[in-house]
PDB file with SEQRES, HELIX, SHEET and CRYST1 records, atoms N, CA, C and O in Angstrom:
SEQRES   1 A   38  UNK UNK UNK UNK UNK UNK UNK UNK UNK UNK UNK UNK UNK          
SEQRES   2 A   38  UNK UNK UNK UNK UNK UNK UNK UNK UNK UNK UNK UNK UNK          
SEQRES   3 A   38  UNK UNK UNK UNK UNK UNK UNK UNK UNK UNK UNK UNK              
HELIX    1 AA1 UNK A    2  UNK A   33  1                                  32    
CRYST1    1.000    1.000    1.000  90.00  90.00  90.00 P 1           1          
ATOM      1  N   UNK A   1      67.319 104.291 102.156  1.00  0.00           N  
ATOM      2  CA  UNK A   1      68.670 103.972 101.666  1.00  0.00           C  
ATOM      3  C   UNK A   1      68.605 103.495 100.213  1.00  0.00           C  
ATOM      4  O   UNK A   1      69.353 103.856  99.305  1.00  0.00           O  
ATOM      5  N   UNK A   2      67.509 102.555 100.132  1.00  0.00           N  
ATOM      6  CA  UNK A   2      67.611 102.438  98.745  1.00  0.00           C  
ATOM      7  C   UNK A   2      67.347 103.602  97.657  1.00  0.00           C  
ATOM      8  O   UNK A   2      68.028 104.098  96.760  1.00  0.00           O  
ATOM      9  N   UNK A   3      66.174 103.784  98.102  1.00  0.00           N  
ATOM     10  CA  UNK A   3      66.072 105.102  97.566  1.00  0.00           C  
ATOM     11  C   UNK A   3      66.914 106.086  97.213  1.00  0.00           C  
ATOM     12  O   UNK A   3      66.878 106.383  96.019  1.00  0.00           O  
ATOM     13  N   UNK A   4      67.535 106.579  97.781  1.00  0.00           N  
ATOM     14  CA  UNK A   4      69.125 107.466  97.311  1.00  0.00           C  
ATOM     15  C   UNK A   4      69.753 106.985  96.465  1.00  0.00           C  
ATOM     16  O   UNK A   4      70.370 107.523  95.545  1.00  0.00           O  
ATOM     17  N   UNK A   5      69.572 105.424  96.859  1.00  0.00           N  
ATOM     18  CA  UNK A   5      70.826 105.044  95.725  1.00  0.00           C  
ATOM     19  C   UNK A   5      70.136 104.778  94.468  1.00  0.00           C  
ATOM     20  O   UNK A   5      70.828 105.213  93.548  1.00  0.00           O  
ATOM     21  N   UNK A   6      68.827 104.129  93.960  1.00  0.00           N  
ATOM     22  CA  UNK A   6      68.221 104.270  93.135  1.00  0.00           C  
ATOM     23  C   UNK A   6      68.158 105.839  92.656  1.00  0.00           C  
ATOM     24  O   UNK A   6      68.696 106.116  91.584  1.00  0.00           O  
ATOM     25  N   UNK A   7      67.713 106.557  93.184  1.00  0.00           N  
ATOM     26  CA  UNK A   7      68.711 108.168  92.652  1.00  0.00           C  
ATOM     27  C   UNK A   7      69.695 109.119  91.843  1.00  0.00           C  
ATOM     28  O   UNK A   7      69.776 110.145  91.167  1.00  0.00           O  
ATOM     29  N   UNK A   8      70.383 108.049  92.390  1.00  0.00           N  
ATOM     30  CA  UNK A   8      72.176 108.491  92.504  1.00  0.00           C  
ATOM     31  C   UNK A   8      72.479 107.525  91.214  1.00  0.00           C  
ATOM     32  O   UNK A   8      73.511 107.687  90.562  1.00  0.00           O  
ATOM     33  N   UNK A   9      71.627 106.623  90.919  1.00  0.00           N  
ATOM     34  CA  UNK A   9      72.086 105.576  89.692  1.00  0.00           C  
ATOM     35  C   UNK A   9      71.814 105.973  88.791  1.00  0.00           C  
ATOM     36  O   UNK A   9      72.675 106.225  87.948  1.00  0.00           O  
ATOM     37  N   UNK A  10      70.064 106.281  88.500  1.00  0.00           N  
ATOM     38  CA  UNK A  10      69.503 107.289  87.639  1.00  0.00           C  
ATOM     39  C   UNK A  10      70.223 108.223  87.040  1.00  0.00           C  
ATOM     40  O   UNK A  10      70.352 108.222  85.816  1.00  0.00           O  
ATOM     41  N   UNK A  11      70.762 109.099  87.787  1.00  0.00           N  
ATOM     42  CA  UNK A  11      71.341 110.376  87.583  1.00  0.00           C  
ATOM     43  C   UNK A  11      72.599 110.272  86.856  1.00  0.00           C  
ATOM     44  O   UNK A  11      73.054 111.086  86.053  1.00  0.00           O  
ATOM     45  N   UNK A  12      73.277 108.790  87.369  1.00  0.00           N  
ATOM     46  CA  UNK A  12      74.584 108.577  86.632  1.00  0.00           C  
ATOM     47  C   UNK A  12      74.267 108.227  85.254  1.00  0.00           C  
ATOM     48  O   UNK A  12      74.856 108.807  84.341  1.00  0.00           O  
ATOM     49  N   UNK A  13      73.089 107.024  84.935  1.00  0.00           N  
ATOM     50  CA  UNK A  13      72.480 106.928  84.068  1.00  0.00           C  
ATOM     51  C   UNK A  13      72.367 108.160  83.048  1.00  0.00           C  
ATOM     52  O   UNK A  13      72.838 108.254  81.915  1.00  0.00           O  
ATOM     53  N   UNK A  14      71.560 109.129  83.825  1.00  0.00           N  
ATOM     54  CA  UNK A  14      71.506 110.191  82.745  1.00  0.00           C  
ATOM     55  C   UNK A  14      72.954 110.608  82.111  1.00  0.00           C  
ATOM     56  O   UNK A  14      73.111 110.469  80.898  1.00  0.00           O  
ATOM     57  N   UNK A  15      73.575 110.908  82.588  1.00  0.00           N  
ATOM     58  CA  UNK A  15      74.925 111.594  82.932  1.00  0.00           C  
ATOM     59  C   UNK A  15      75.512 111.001  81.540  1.00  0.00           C  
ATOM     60  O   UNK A  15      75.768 111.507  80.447  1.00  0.00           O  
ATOM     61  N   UNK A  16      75.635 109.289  82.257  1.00  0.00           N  
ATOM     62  CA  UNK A  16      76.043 108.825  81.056  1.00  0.00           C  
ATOM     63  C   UNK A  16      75.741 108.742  79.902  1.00  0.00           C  
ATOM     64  O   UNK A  16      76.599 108.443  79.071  1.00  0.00           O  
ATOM     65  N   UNK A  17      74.675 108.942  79.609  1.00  0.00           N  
ATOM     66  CA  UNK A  17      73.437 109.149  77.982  1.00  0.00           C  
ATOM     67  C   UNK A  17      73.951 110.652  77.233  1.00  0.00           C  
ATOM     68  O   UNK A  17      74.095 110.846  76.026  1.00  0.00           O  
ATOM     69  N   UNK A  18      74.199 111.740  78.493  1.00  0.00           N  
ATOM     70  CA  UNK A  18      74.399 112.660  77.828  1.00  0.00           C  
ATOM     71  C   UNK A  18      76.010 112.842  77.071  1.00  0.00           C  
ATOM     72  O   UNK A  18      76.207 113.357  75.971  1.00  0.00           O  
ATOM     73  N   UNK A  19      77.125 112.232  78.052  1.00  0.00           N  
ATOM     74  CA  UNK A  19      78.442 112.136  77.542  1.00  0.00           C  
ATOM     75  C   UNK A  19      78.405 111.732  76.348  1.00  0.00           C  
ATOM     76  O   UNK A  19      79.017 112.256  75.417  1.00  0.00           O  
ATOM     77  N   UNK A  20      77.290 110.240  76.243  1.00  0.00           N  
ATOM     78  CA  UNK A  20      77.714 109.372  75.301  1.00  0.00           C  
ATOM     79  C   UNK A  20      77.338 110.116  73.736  1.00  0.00           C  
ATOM     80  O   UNK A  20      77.914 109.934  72.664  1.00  0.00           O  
ATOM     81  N   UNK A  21      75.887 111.213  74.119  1.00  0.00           N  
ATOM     82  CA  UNK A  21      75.541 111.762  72.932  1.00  0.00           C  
ATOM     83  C   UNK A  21      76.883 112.700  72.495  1.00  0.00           C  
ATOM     84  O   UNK A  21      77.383 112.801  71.374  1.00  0.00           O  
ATOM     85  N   UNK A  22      77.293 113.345  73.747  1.00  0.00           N  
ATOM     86  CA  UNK A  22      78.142 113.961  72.876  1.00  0.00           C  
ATOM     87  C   UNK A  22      79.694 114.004  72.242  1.00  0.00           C  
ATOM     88  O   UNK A  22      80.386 114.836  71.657  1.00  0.00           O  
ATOM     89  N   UNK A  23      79.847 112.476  72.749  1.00  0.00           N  
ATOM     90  CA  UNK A  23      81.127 111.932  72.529  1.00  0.00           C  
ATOM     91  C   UNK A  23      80.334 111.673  71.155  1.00  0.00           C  
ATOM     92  O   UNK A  23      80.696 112.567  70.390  1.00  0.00           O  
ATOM     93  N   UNK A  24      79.620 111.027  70.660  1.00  0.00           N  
ATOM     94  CA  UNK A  24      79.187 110.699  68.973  1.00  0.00           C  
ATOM     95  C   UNK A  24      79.063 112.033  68.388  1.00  0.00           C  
ATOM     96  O   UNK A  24      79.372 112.212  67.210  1.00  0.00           O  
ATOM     97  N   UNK A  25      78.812 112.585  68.819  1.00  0.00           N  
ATOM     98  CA  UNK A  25      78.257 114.095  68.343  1.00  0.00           C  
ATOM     99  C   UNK A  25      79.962 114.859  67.841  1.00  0.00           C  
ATOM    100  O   UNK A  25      80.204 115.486  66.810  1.00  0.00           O  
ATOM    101  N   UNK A  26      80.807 114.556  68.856  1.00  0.00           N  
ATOM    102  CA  UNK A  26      82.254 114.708  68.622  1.00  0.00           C  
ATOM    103  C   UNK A  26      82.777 114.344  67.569  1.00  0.00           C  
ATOM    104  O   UNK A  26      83.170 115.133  66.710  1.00  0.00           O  
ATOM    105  N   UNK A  27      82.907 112.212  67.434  1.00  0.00           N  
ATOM    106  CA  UNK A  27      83.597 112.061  66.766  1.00  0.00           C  
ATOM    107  C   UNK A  27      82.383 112.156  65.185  1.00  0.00           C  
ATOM    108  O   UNK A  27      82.911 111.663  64.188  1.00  0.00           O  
ATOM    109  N   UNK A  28      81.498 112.496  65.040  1.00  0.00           N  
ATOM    110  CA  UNK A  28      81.157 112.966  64.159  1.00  0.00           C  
ATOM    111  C   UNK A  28      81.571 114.005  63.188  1.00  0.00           C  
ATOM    112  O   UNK A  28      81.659 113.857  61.969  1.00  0.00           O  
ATOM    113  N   UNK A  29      81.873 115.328  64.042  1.00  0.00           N  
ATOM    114  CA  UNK A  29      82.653 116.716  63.555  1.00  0.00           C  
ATOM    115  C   UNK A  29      84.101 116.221  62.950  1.00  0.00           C  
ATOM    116  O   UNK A  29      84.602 116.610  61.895  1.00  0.00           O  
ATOM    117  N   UNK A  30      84.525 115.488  63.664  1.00  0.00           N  
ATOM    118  CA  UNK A  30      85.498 114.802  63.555  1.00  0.00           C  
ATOM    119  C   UNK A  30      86.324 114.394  62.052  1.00  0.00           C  
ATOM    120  O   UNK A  30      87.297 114.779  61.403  1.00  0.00           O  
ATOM    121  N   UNK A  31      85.164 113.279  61.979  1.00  0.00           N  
ATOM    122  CA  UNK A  31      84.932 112.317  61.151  1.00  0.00           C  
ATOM    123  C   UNK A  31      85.115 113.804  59.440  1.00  0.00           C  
ATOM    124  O   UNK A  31      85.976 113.908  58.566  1.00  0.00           O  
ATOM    125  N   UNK A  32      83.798 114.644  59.738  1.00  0.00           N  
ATOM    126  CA  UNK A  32      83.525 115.744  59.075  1.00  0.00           C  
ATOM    127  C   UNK A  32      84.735 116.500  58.459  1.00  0.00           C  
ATOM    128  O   UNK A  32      84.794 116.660  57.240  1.00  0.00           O  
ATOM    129  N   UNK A  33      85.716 116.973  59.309  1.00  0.00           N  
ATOM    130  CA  UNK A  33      86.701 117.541  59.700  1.00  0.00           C  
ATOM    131  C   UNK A  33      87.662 116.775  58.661  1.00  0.00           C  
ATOM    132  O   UNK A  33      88.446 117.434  57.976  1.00  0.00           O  
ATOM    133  N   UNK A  34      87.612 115.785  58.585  1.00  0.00           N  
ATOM    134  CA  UNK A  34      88.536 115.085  58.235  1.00  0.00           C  
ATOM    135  C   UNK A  34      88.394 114.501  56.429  1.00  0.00           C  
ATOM    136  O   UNK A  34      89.184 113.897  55.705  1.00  0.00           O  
ATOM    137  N   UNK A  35      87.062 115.008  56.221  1.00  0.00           N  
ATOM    138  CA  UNK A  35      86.617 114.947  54.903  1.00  0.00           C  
ATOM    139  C   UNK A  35      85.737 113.480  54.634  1.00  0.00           C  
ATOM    140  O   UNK A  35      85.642 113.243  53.430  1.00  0.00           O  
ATOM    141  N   UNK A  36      85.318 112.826  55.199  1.00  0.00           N  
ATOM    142  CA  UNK A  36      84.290 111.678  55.416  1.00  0.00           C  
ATOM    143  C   UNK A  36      83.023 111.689  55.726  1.00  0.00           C  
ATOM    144  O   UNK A  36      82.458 112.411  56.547  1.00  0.00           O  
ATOM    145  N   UNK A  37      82.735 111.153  55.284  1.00  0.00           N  
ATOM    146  CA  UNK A  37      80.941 111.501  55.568  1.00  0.00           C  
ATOM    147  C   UNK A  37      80.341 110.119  55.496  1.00  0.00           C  
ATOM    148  O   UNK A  37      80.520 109.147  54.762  1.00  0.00           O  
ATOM    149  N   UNK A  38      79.385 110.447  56.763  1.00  0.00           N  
ATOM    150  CA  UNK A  38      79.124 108.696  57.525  1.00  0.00           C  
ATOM    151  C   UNK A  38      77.847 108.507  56.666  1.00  0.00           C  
ATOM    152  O   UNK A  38      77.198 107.465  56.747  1.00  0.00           O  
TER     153      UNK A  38                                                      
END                                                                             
């Protein structure tokens, strides 16, 4: 039982790392888009 859920956390973990890259990765173009440069 634990096990699964140690799993299932991980995975959200990942999940969330990858959104988060590409939510920055977003408002980057964004940012770009808009004539700013970070």
């Amino acid at each position: 039982m634990y096990k699964a859920w140690d799993d299932h956390y991980k995975s959200g973990v990942q999940k969330g790392i990858q959104q988060g890259e590409h939510a920055k990765r977003r408002r980057a173009n964004a940012l770009l888009l808009n004539g700013f440069v970070i």
